[in-house]
PyMOL commands that place a pseudoatom at each C-alpha (Angstrom):
pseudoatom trace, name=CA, resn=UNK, resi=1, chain=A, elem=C, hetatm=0, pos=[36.834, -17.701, 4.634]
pseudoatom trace, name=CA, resn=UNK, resi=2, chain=A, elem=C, hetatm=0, pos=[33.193, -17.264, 5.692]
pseudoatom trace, name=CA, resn=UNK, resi=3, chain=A, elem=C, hetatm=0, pos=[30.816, -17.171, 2.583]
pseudoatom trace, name=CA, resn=UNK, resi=4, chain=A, elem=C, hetatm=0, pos=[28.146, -14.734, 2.583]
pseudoatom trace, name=CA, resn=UNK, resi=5, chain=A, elem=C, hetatm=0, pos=[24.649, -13.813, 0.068]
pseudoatom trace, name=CA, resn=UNK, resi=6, chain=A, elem=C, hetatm=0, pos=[23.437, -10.942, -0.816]
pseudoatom trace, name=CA, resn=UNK, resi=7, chain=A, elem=C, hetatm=0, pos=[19.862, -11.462, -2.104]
pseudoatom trace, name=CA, resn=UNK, resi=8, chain=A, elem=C, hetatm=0, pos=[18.944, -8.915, -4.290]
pseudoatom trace, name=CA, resn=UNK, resi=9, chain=A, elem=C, hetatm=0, pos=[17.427, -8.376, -7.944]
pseudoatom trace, name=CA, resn=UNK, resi=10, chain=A, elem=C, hetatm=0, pos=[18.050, -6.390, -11.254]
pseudoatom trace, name=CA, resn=UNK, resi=11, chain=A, elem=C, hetatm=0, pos=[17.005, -2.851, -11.486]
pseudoatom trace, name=CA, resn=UNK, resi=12, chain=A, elem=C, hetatm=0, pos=[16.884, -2.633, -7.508]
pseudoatom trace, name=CA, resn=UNK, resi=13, chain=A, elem=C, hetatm=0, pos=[18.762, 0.414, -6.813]
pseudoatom trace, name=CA, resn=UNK, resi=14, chain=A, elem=C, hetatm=0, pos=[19.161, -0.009, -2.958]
pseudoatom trace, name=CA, resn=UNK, resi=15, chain=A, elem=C, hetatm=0, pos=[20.215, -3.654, -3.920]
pseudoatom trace, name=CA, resn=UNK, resi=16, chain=A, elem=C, hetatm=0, pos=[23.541, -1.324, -5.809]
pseudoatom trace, name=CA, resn=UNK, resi=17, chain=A, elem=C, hetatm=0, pos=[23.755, 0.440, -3.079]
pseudoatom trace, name=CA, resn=UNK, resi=18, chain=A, elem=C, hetatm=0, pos=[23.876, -2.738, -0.469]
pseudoatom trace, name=CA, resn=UNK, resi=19, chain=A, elem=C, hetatm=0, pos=[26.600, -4.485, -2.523]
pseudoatom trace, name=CA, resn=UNK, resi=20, chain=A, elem=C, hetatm=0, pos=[28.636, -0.798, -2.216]
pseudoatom trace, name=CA, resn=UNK, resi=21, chain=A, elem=C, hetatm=0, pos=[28.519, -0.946, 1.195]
pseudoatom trace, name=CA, resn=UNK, resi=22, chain=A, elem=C, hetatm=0, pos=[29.279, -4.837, 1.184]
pseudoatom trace, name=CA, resn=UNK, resi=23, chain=A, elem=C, hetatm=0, pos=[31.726, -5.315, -1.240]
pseudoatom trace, name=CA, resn=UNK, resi=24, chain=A, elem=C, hetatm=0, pos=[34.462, -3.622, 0.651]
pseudoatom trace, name=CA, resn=UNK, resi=25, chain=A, elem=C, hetatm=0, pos=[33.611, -5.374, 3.848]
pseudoatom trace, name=CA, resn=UNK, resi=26, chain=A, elem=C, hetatm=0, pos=[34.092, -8.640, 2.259]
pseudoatom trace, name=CA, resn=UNK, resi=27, chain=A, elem=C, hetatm=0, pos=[37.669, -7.668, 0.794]
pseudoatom trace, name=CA, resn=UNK, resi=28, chain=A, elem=C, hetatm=0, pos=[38.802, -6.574, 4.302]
pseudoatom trace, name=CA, resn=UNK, resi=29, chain=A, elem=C, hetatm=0, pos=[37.752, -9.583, 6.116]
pseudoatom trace, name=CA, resn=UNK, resi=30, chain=A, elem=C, hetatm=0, pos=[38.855, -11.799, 3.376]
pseudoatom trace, name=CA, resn=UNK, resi=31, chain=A, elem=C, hetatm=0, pos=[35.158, -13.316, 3.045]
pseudoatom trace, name=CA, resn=UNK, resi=32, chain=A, elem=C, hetatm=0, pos=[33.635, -14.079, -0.279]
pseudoatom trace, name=CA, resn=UNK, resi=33, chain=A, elem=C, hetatm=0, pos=[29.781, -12.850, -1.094]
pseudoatom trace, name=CA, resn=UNK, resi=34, chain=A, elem=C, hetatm=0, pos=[27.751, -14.426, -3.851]
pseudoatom trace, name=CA, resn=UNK, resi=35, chain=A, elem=C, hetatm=0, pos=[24.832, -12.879, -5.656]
pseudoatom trace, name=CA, resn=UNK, resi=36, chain=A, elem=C, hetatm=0, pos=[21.787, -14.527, -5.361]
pseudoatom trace, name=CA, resn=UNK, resi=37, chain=A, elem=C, hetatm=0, pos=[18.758, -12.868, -7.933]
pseudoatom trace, name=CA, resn=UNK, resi=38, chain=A, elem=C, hetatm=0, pos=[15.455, -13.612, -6.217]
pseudoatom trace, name=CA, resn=UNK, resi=39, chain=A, elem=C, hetatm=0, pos=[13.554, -13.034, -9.089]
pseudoatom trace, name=CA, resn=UNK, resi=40, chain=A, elem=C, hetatm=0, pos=[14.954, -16.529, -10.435]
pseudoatom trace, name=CA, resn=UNK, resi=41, chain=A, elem=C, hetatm=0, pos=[13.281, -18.633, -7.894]
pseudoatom trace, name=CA, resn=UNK, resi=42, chain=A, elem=C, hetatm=0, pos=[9.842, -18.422, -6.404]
pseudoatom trace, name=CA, resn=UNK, resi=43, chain=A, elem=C, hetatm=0, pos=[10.516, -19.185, -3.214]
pseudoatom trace, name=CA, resn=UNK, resi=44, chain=A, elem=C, hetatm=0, pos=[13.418, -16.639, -2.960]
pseudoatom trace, name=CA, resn=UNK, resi=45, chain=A, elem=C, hetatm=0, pos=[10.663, -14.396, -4.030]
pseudoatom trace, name=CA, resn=UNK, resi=46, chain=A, elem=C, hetatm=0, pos=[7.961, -15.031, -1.847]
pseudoatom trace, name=CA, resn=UNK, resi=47, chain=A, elem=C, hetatm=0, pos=[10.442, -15.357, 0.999]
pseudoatom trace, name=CA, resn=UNK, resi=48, chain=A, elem=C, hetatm=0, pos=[12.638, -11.893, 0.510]
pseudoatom trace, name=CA, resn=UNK, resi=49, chain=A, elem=C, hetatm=0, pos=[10.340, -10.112, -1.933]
pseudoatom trace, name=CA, resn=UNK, resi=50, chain=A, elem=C, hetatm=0, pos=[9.522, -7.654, -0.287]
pseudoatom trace, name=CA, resn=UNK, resi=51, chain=A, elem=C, hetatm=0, pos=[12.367, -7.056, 2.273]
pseudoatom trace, name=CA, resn=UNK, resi=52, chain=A, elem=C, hetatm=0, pos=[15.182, -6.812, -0.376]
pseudoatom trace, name=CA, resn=UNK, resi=53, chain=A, elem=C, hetatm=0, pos=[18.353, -6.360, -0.075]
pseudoatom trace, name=CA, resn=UNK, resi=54, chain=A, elem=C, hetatm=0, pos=[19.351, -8.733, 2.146]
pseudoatom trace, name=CA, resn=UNK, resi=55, chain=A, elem=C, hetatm=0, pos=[22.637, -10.165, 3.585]
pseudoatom trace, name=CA, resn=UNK, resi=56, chain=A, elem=C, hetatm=0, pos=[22.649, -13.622, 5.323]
pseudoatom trace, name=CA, resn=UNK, resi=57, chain=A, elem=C, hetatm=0, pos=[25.855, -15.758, 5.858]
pseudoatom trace, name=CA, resn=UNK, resi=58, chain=A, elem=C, hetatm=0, pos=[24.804, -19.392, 4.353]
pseudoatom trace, name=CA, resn=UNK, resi=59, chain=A, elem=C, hetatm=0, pos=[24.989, -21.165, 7.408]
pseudoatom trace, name=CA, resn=UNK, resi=60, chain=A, elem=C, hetatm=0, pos=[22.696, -18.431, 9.438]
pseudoatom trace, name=CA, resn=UNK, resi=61, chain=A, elem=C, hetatm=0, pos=[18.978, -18.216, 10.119]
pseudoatom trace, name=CA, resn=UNK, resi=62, chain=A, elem=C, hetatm=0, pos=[19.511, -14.618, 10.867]
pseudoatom trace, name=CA, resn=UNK, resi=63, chain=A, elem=C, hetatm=0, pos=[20.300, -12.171, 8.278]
pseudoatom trace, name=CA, resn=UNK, resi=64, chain=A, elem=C, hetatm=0, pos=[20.299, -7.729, 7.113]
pseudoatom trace, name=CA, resn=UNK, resi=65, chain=A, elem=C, hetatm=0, pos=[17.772, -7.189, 5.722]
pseudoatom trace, name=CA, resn=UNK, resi=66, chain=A, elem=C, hetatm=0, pos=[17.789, -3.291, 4.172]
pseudoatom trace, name=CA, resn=UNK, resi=67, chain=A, elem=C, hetatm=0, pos=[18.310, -0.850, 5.620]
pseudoatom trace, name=CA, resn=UNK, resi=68, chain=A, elem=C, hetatm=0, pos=[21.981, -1.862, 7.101]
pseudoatom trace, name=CA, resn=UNK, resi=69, chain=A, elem=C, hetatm=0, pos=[25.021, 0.132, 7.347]
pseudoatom trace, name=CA, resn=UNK, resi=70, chain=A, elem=C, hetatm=0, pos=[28.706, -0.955, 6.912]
pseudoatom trace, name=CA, resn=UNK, resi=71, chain=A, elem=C, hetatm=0, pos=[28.894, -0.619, 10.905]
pseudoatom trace, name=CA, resn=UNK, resi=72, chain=A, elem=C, hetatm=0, pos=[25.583, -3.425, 11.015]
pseudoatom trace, name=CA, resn=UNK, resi=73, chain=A, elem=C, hetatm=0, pos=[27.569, -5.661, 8.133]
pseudoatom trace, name=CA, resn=UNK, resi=74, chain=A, elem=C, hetatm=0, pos=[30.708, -5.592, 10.341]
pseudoatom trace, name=CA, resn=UNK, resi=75, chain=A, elem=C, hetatm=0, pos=[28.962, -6.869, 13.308]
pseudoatom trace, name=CA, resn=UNK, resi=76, chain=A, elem=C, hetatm=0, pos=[26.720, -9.157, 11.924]
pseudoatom trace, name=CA, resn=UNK, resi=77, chain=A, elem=C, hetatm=0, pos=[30.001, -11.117, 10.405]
pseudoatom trace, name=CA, resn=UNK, resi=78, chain=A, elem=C, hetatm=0, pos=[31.303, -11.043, 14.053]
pseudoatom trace, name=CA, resn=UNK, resi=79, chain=A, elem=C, hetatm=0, pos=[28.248, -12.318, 15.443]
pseudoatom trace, name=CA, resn=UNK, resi=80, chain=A, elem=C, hetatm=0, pos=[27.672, -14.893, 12.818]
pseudoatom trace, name=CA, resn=UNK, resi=81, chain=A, elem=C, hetatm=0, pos=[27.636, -18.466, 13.720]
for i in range(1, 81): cmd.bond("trace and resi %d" % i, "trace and resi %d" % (i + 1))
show_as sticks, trace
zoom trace
């Protein structure tokens, strides 16, 4: 089980919309996703403000960042190292 995070913030409606496209991805491939609110740490912020939602596996320097499809979440987990 790979684990993924999904950097987003509150009120950040393509953020909702990411995790809808996510969320189902991660129950098929039996992977776990964790939240991570930007807006709680100021690096987080200054890092992904601006390019919000994204996905990155934990391990990964690479990552989604919006916009992304269910077809780019499907082969960024098969590309991830």
């Amino acid at each position: 089980m790979a684990d993924f995070v999904l950097y987003h913030t509150v009120g950040c409606h393509l953020c909702d919309i990411a995790q809808s496209i996510i969320d189902p991805i991660m129950s098929e491939f039996d992977h776990q996703c964790h939240l991570v609110d930007i807006a709680e740490d100021v690096n987080l912020l200054e890092e992904y403000g601006w390019l919000i939602p994204v996905f990155k596996h934990k391990g990964a320097i690479d990552y989604l960042k919006w916009p992304f499809s269910d077809v780019d979440v499907k082969e960024y987990i098969a590309n991830v190292r």
